[in-house]
C-alpha positions as CSV (number, residue, x, y, z in Angstrom):
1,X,-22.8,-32.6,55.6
2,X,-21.1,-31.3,59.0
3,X,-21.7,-27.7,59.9
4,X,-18.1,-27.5,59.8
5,X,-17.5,-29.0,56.1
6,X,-20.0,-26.5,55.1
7,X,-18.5,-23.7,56.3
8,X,-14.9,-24.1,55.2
9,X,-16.6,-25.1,51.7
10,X,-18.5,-21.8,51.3
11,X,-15.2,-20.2,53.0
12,X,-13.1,-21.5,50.1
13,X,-15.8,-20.5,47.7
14,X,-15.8,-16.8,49.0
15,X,-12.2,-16.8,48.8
16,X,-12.6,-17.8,45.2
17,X,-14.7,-14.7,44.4
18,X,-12.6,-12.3,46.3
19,X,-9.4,-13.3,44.4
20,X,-11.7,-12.1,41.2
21,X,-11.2,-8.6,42.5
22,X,-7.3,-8.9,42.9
23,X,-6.5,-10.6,39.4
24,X,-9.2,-9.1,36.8
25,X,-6.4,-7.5,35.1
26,X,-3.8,-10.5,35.5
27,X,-6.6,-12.6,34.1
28,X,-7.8,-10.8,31.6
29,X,-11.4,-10.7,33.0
30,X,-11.9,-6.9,32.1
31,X,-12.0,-7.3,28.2
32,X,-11.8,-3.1,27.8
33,X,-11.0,-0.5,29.4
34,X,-7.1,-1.7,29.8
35,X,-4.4,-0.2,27.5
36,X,-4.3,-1.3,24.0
37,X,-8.0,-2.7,24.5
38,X,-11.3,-1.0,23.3
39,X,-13.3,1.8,25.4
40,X,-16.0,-0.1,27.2
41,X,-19.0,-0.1,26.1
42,X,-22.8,-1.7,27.2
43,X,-21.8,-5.2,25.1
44,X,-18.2,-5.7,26.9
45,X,-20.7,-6.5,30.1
46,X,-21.8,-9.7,28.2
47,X,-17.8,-10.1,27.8
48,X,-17.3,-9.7,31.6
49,X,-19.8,-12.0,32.8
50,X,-18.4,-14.4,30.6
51,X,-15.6,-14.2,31.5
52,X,-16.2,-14.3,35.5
53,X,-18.3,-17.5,34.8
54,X,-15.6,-19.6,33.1
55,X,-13.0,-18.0,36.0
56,X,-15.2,-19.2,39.0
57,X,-15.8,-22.7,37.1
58,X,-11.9,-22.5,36.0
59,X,-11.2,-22.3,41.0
60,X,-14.4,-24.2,41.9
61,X,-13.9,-27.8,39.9
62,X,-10.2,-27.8,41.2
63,X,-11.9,-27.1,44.6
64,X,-14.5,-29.4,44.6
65,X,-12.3,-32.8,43.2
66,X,-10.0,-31.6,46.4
67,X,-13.2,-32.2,48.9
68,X,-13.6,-35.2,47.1
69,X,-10.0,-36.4,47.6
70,X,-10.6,-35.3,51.5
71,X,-13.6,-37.3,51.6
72,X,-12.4,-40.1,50.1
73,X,-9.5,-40.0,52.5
74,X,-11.6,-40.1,55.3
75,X,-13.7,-43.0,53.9
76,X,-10.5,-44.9,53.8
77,X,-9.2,-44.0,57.1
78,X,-12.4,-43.9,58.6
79,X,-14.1,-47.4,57.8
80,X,-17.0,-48.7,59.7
81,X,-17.2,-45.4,61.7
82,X,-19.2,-42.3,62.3
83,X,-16.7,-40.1,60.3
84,X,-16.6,-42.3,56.8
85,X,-20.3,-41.6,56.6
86,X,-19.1,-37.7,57.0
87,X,-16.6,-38.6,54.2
88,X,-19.6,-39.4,51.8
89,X,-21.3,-36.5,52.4
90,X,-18.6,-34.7,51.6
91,X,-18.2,-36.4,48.0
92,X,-21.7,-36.0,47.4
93,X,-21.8,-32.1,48.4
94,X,-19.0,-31.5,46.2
95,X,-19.8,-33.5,42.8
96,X,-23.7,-31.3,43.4
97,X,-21.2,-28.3,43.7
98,X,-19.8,-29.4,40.4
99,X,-23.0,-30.6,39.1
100,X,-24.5,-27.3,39.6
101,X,-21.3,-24.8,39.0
102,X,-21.9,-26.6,35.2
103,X,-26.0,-26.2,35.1
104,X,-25.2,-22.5,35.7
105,X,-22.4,-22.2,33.8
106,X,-24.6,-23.1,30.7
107,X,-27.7,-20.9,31.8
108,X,-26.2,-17.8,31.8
109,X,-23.8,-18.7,28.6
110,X,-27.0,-19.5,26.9
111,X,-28.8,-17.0,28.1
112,X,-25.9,-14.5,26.8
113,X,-25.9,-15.8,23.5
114,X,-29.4,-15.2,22.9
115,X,-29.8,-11.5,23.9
116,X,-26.5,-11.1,21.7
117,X,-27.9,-12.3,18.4
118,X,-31.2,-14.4,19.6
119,X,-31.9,-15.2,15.6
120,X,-29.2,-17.9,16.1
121,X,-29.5,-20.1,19.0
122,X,-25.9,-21.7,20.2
123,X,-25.4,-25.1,19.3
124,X,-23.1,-27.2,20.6
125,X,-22.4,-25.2,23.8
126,X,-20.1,-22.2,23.9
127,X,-20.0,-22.6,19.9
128,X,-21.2,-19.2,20.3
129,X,-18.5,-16.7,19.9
130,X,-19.6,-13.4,21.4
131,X,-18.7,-10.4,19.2
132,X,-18.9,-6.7,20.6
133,X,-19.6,-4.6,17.5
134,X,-16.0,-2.2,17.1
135,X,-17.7,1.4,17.0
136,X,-13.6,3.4,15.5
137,X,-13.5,7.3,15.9
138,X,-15.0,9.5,13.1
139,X,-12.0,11.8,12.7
140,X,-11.9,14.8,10.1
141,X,-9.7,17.8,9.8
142,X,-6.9,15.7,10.8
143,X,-4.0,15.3,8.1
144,X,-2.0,18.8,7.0
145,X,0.1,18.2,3.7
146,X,2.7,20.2,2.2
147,X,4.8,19.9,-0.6
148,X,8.3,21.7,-0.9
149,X,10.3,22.4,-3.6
150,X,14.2,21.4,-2.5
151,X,15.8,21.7,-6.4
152,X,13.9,24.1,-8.8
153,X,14.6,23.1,-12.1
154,X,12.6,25.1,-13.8
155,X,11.8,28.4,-11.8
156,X,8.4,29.0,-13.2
157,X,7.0,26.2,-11.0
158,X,7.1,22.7,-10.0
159,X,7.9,21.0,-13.3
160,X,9.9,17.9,-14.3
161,X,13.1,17.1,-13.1
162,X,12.6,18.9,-9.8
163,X,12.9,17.5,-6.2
164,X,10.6,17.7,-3.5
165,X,9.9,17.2,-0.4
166,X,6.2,16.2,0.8
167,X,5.4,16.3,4.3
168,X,2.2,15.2,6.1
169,X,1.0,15.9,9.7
170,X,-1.9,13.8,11.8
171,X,-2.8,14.7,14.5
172,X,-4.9,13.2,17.3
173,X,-8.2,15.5,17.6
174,X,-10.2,13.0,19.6
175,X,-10.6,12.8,23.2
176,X,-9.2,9.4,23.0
177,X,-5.7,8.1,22.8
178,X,-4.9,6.1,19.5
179,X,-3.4,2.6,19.5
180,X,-0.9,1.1,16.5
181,X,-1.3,4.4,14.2
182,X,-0.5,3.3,11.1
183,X,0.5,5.6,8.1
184,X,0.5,4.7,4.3
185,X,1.8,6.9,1.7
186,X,0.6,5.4,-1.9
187,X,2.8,7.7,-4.0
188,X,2.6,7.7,-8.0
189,X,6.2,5.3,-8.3
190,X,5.4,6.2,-12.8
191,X,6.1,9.9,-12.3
192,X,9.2,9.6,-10.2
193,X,12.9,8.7,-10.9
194,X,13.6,5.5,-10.6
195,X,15.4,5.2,-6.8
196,X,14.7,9.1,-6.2
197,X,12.7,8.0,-3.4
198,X,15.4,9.5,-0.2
199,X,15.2,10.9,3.5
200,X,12.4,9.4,4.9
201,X,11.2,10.4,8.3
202,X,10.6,8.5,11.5
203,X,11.8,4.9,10.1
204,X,9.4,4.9,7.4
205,X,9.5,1.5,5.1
206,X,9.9,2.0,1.4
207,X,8.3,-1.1,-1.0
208,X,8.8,0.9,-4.4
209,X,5.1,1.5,-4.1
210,X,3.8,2.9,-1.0
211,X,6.0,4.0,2.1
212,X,4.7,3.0,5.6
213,X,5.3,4.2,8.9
214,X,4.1,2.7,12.1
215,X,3.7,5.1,15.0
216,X,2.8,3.5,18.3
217,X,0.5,5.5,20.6
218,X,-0.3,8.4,19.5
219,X,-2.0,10.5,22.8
220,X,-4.8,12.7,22.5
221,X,-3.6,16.5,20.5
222,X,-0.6,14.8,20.0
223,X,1.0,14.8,16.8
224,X,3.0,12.7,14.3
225,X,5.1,14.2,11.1
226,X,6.5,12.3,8.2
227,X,8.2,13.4,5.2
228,X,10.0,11.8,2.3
229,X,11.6,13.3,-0.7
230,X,11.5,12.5,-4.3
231,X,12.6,13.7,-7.9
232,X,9.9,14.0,-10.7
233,X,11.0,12.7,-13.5
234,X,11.1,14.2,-17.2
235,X,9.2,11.5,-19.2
236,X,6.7,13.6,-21.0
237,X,4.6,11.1,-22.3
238,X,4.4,9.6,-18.3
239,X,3.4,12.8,-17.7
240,X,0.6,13.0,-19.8
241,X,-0.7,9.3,-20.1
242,X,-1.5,8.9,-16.6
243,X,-4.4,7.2,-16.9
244,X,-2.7,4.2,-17.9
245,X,-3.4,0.8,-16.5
246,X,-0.5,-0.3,-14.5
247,X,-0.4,-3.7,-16.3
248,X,-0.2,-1.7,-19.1
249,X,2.7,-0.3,-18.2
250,X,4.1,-3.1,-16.7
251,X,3.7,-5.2,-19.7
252,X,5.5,-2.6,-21.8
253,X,8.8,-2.9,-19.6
254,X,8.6,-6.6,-20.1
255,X,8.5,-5.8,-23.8
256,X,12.0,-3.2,-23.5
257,X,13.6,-6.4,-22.0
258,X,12.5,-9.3,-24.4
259,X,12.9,-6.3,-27.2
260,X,15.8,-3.9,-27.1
261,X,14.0,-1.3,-28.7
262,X,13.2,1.8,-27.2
263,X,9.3,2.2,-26.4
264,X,7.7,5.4,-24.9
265,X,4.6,4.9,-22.8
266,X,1.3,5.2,-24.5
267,X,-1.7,7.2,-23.1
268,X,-4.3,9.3,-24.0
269,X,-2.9,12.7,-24.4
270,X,-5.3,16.1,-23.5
271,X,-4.6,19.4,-25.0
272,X,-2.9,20.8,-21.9
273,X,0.5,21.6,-20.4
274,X,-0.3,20.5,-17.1
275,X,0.1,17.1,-15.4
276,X,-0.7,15.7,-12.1
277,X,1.7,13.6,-9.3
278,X,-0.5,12.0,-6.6
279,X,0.2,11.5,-3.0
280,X,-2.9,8.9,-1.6
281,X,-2.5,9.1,2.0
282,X,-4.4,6.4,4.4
283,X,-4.2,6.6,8.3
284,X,-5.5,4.0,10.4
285,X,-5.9,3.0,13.9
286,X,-7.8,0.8,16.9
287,X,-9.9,3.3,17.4
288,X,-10.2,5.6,14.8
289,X,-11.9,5.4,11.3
290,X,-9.4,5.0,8.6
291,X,-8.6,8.8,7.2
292,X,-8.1,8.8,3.9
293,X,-6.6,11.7,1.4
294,X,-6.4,11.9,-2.0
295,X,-3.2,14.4,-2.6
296,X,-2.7,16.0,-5.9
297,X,0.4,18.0,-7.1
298,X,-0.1,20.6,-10.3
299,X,3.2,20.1,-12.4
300,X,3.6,22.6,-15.3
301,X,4.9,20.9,-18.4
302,X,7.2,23.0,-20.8
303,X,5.4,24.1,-24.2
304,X,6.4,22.0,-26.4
305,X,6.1,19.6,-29.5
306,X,5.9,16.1,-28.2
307,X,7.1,13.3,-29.7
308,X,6.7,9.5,-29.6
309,X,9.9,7.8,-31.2
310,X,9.8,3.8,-31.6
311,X,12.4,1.0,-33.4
312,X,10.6,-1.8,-35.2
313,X,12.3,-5.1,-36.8
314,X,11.5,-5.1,-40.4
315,X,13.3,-8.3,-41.4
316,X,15.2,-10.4,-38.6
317,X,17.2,-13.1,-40.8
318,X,18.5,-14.6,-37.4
319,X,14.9,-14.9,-36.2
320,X,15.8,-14.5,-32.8
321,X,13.2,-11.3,-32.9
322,X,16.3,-9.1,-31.4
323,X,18.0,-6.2,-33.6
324,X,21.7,-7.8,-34.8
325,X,23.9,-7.4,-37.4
326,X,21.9,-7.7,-41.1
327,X,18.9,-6.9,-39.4
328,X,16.4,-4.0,-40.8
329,X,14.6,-1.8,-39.1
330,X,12.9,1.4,-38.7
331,X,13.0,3.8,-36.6
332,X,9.1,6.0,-36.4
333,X,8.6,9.4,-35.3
334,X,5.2,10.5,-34.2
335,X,4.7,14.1,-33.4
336,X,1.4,16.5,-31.9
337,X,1.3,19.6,-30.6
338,X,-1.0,19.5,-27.5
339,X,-0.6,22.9,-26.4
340,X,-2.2,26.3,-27.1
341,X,1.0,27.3,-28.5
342,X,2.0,27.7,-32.5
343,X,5.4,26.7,-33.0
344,X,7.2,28.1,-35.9
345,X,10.1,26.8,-38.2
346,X,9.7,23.2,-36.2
347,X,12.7,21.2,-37.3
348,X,13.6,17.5,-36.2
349,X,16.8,15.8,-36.5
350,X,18.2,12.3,-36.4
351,X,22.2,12.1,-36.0
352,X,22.6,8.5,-36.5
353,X,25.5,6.2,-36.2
354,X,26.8,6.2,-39.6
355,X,29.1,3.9,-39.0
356,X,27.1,0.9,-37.9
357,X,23.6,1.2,-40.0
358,X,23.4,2.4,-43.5
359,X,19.9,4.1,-44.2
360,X,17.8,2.9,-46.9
361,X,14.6,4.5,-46.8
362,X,13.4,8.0,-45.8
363,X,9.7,8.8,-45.0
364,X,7.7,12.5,-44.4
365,X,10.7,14.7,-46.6
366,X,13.7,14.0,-44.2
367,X,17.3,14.7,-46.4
368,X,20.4,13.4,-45.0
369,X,23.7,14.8,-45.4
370,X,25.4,11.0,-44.7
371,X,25.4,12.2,-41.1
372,X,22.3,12.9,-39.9
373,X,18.7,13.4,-41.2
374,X,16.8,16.9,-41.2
375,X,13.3,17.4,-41.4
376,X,11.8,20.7,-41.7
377,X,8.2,20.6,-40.8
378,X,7.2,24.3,-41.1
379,X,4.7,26.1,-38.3
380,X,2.6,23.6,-36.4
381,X,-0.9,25.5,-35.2
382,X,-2.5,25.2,-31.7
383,X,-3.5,22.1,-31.1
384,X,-2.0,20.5,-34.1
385,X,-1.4,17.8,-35.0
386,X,-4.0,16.1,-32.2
387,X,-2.3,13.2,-30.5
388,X,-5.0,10.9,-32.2
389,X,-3.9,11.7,-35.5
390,X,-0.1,13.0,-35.4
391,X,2.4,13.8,-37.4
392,X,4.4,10.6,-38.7
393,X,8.0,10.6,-40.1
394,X,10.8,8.3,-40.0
395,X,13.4,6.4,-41.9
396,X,14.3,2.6,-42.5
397,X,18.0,1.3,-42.0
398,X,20.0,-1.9,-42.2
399,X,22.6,-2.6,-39.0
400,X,26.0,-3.5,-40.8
401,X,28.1,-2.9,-37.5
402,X,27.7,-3.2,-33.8
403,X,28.7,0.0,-31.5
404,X,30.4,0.2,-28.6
405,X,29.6,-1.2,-25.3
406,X,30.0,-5.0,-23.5
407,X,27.5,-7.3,-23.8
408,X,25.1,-5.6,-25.4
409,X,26.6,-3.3,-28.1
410,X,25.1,0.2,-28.5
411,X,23.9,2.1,-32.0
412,X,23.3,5.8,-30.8
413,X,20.9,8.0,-32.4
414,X,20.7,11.7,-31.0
415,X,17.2,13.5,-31.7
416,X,16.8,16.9,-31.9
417,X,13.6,18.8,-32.2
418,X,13.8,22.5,-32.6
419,X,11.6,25.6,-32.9
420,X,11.6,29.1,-32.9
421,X,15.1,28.9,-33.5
422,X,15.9,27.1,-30.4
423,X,15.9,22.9,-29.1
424,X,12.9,22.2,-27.9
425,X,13.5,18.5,-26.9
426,X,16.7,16.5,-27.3
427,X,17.3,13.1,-26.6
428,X,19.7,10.0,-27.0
429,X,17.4,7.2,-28.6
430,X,19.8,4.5,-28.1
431,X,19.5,0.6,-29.9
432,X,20.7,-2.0,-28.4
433,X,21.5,-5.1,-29.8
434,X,23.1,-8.4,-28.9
């Protein structure tokens, strides 16, 4: 091959390689080190020789077939002279160029893939994917919770029915920037109002079960607050069964719907007056471990006699396993005393719609006046009745009237329970029926 071909050949290759400086980042040669990629490390090299390879092959073939169309034009033009045999040469120099660009190509690909895991040798070529090990951030120390009482119900402490506030703080204690922070707030949806989830920070996302905010960048001692507010909410009996599989639950509120009867949650109930609402916290990042916080809040629970009041079809003539008119049913009143506390002169009382069920049955000593049923149970010691074996007293009734209401047409029941000559409890137990 001419001096001259040679020249501008290894000119053009040269020019090749510089351009590598100039367009690493355009290219995407540099595979750390960049914003929103990793912080190099020993294994990116293999990454960036990889990567230079394929970008050298990606100028040089285009390169060489162009010195092969020159050739080939000077063959043509050139026929039966000197210069068609200079044409050749410069076909041949360039499909070695190509030849050889490809032999190295797979050498040092090869030769890559072994030192990166040498128990599995690449086959077919470039099957190999590498992999550079991602080594995240230990961070500790980082999250600062709070919670903040907005409406005291109950002034002797966070206790149902209040609203609060909870606010969390992360901040960035590394010496590294943080890429795509992302913060999940798992918080207990059982213990809270239905909907009292409100005011949350810093367009955080709501999915009835967890609240997520995504942060961006967060910079190195920089920090990020969220916040959202919620109302506890005063079912006892979700206060103290909390260990209650969800599909438990979940299975009992597809029961209230097929069954209009009115079904407290079940749980195993501890001799105590305190409860706990959870806040799980998870933080997570490119380069940071995931942060994880398990965030409980101490509710005090009033000292009280707890109850567990339930309808149940006796006889369903219609046999459409829904309480209607000729219907009979009962209505069940379990009762414990889970505190430390002796309640004296305990009384409970069901005012009943007298004018759409007619009672028939009376369980446990009850005596009704035609307008409601009392029964006085006496002084109920410390711890008694346990909530495995409670108190159990109730009455049995036949619906001869609807109530009042669209649709569905409502039989109210009011229940009192009283002690120490005050209500303890009251509640409106309402039936439903079609």
């Amino acid at each position: 091959m001419n001096k001259n071909y040679k020249t501008i050949f290894l000119f053009l290759i040269s020019l090749s390689l510089l351009l590598i400086g100039f367009s690493t980042s355009a290219a995407g040669l540099v595979p750390c080190g960049q914003p929103d990629a990793p912080q190099c490390r020993l294994c990116h090299f293999m990454f960036l020789i990889r990567n230079i390879v394929t970008f050298i092959l990606e100028i040089l073939v285009p390169l060489a077939i162009l010195f092969i169309i020159i050739g080939a034009i000077i063959i043509l033009i050139s026929r039966g002279t000197q210069i068609a045999t200079r044409g050749r040469k410069i076909i041949r120099t360039a499909l070695f160029a190509i030849v050889i660009a490809l032999i190295a190509g797979i050498i040092i690909d090869t030769i890559i893939a072994f030192v990166a895991n040498p128990s599995v040798f690449p086959f077919p070529w470039r099957a190999f994917e590498l992999q550079c090990p991602i080594v995240k951030i230990p961070l500790s120390n980082a999250m600062i919770s709070s919670y903040t009482l907005i409406n005291d119900i109950d002034p002797t402490g966070v206790s149902p029915g209040d609203t609060l506030k909870y606010t969390l703080t992360y901040t960035n204690i590394s010496n590294q920037n943080l890429s795509n922070p992302v913060i999940v707030i798992d918080y207990d949806q059982n213990l809270v109002v239905s909907n009292s989830i409100s005011n949350i920070s810093n367009g955080g996302i709501d999915d009835h079960d967890k609240i997520t905010w995504n942060i961006g960048n967060l910079n190195t001692s920089q920090s990020v607050t969220v916040s959202y507010e919620f109302v506890l909410t005063t079912d006892f009996f979700k206060l103290l069964g909390q260990n209650q599989p969800k599909s438990k639950l979940l299975s009992q509120v597809i029961e209230k719907i097929v069954k209009p009867l009115i079904r407290t949650a079940l749980g195993q109930v501890s001799p105590t007056t305190t409860a706990y609402y959870r806040n799980i916290v998870n933080v997570s990042s490119n380069e940071a471990e995931e942060d994880t916080l398990n965030d409980p809040l101490k509710i005090t629970l009033p000292n009280t006699v707890y109850t567990q009041r339930n309808y149940y079809l006796l006889s369903d003539p219609t046999n459409d396993a829904m309480p209607s008119i000729g219907d009979k049913l009962r209505y069940n009143i379990k009762y414990f005393n889970p505190t430390a506390r002796e309640f004296s002169n305990v009384v409970i009382i069901s005012d009943y719609d007298q004018n759409s069920v007619v009672i028939t049955k009376i369980d446990g000593g009850g005596t009704n006046n035609g307008n409601k049923i009392t029964w006085n149970l006496g002084n109920l010691p410390a711890n008694q009745p346990t909530s495995t074996n409670p108190g159990c007293i109730g009455y049995d009734f036949t619906i001869i009237k609807g109530g009042t209401g669209a649709f569905w047409q409502f039989i109210d029941n009011t229940f009192y329970i009283m002690a120490n000559g005050g209500i303890l409890e009251t509640h409106n137990d309402v039936l439903t029926s079609p």
